[in-house]
NULO-836876 format. One line per 4 residues: number of its first residue (from 1); their letters; for each residue x, y, z of N, C-alpha, C, O, CB. Coordinates in Angstrom, 2 decimals. Glycine has a CB too. Layout:
! NULO-836876
NUM> a> X,Y,Z,X,Y,Z,X,Y,Z,X,Y,Z,X,Y,Z ~ ...
This chain:
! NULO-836876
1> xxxx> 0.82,-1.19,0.00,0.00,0.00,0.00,0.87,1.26,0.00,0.52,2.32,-0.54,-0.93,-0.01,1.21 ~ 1.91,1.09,0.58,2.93,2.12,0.65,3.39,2.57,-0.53,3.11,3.67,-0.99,4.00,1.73,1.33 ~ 4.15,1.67,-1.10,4.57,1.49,-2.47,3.52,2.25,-3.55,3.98,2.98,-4.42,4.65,-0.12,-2.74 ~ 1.82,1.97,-3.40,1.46,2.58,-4.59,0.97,3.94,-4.27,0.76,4.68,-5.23,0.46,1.78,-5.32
5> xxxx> 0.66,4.54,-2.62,0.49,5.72,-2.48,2.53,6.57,-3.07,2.80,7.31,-4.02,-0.24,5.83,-0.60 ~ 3.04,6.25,-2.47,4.73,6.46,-2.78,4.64,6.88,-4.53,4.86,8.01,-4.97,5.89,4.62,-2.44 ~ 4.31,5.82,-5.24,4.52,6.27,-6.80,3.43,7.20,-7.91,3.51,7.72,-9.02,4.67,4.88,-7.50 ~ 2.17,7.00,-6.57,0.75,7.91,-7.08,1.44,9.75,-6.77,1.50,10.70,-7.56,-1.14,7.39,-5.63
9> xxxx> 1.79,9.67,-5.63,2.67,10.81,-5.33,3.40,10.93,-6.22,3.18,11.65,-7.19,3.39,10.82,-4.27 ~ 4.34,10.28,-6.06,4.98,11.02,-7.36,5.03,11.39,-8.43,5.64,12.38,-8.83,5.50,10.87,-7.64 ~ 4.12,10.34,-9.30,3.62,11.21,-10.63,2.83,12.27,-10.43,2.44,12.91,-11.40,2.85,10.46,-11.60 ~ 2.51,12.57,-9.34,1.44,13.88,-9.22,2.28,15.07,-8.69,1.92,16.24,-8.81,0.05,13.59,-8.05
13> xxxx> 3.31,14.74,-8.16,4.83,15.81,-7.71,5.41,16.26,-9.45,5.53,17.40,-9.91,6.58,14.48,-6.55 ~ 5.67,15.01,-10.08,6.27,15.18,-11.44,5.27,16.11,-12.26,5.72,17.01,-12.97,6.49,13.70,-12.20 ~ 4.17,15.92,-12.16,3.19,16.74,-13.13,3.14,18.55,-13.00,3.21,19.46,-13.83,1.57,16.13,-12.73 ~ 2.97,18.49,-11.54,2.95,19.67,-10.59,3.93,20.56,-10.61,3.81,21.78,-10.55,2.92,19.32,-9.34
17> xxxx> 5.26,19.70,-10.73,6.65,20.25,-11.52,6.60,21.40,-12.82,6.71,22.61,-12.98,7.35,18.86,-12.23 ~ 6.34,20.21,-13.58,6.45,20.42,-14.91,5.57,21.46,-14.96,6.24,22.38,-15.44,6.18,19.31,-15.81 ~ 4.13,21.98,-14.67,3.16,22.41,-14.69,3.73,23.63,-14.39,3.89,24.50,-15.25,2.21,21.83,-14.01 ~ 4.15,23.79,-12.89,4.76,24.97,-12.53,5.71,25.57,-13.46,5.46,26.71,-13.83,5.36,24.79,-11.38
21> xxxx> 6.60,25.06,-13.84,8.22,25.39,-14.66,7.03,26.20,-15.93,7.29,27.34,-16.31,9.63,23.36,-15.43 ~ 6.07,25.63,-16.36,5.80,26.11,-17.91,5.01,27.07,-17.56,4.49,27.74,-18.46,5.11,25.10,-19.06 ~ 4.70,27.37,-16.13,3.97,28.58,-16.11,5.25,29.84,-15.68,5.33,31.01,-16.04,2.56,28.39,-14.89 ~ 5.83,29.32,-15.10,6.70,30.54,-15.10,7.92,30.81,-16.13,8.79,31.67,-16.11,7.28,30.56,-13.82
25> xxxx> 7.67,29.79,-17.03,8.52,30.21,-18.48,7.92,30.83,-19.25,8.28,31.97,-19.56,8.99,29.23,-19.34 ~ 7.07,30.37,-19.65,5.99,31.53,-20.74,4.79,32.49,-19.94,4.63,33.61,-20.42,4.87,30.41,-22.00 ~ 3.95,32.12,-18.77,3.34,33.43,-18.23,3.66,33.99,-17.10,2.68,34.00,-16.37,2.13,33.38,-18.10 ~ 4.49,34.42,-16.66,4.88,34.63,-15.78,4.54,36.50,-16.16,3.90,37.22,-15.39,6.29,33.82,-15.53
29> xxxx> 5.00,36.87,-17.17,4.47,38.11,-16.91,2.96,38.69,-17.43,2.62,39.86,-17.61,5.44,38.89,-17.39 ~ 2.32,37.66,-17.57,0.76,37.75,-17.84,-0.36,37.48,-16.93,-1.59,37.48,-17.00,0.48,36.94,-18.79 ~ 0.86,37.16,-15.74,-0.42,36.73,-14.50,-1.13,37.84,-13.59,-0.56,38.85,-13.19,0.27,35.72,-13.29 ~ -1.99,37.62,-13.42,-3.20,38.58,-12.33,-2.75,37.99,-11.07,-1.85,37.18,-10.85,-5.22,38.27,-12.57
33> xxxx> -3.69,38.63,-10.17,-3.66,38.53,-9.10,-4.22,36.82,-8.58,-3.68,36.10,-7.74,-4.38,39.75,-8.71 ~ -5.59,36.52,-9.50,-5.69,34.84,-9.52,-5.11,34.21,-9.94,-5.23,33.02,-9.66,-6.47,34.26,-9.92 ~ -3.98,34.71,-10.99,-3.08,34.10,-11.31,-2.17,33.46,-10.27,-2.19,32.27,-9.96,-2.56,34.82,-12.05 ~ -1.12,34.69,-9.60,-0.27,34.16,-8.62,-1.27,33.41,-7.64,-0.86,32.35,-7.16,0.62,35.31,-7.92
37> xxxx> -1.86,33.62,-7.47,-2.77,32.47,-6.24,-2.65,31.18,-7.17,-2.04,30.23,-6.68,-4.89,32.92,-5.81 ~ -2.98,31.08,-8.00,-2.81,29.43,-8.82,-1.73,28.79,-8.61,-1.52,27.67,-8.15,-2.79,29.37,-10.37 ~ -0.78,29.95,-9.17,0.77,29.59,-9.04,1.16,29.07,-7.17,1.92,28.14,-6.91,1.80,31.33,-9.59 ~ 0.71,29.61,-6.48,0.36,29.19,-5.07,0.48,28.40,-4.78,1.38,27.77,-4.23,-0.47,29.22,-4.62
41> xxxx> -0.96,28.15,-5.25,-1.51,26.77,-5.03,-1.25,25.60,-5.28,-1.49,24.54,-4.70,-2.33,26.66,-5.35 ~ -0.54,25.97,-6.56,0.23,24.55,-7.89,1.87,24.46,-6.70,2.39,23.34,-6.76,0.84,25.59,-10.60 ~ 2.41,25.22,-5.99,3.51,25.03,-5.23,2.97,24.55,-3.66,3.75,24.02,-2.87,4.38,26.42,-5.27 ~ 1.92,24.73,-3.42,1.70,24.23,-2.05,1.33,22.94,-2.15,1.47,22.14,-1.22,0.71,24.96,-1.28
45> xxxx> 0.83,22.64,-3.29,0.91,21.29,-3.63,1.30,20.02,-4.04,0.89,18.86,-3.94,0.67,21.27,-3.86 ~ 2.75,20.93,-4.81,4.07,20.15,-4.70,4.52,20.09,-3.50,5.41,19.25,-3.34,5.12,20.63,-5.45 ~ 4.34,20.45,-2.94,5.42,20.87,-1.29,4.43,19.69,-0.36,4.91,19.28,0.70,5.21,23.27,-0.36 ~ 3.25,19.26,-0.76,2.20,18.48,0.48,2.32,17.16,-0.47,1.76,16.13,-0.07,0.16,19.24,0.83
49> xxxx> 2.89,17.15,-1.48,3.01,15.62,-2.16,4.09,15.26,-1.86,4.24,14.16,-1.33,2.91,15.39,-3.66 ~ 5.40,16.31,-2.18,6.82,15.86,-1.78,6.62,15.06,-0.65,6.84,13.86,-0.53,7.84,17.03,-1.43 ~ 6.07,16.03,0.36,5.89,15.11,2.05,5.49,13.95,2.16,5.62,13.10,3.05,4.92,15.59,3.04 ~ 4.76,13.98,0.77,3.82,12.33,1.13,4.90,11.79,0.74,5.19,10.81,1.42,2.22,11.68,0.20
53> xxxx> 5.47,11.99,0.10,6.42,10.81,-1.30,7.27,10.65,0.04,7.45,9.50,0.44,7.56,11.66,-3.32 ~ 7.77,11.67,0.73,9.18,11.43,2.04,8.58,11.12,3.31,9.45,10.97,4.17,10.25,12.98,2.45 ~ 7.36,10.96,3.76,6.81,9.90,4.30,6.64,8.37,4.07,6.63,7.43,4.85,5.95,10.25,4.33 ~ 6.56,8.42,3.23,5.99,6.86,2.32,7.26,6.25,1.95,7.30,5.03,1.88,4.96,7.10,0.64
57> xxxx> 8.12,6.82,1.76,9.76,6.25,1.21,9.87,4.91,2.08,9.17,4.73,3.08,11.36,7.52,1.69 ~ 10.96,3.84,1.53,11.45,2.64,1.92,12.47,3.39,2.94,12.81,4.52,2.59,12.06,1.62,0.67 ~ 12.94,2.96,4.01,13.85,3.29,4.55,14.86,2.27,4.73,14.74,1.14,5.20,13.48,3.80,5.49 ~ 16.40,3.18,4.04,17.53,2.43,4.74,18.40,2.86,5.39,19.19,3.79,5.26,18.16,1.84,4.12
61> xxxx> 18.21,2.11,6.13,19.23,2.23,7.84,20.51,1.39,7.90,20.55,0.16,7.95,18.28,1.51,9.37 ~ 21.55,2.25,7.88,22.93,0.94,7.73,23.06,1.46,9.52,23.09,2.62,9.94,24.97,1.38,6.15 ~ 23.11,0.46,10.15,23.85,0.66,11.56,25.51,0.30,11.57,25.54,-0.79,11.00,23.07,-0.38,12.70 ~ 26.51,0.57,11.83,27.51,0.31,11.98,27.66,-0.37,13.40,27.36,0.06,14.51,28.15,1.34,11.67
65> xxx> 28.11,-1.34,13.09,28.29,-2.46,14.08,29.65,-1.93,15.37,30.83,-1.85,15.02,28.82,-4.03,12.99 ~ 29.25,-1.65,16.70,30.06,-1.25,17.15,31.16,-2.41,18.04,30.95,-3.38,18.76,29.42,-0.27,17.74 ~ 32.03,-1.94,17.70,33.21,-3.01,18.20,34.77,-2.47,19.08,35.60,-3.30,19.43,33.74,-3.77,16.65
C-alpha cells in the first residue's frame, strides 16, 4: 500500500513540476492577481506531495556495528 500511495505521489509531484516550470517560463508576466494564487496553489501542492512521497519512502538504515 505504501509502495502505490509512494509512486501515485509522485507522478502527481512530477506533473505539478512540470506544470509549474511552464507557467513561469511563458506566463509569468501575464499573470493577475488569480493568477499568482494558482501559481500558489500549484507550489503548495508540490510541497504536500513531496511530504507524502518522504513519508511513504522505503527506509535504509545501515547501523555500523560497534566493536
Amino acid at each position: 500500500m505504501r509502495k502505490i500511495i509512494f509512486y501515485i505521489s509522485l507522478g502527481i509531484s512530477i506533473i505539478l513540476l512540470i506544470h509549474i516550470i511552464k507557467i513561469l517560463i511563458t506566463d509569468l508576466n501575464l499573470l493577475t492577481e488569480y493568477g499568482f494564487g494558482y501559481l500558489a496553489g500549484k507550489i503548495l501542492l508540490l510541497i504536500v506531495f513531496t511530504f507524502i512521497m518522504y513519508i511513504t519512502r522505503k527506509h535504509l538504515v545501515k547501523y555500523k556495528s560497534e566493536q
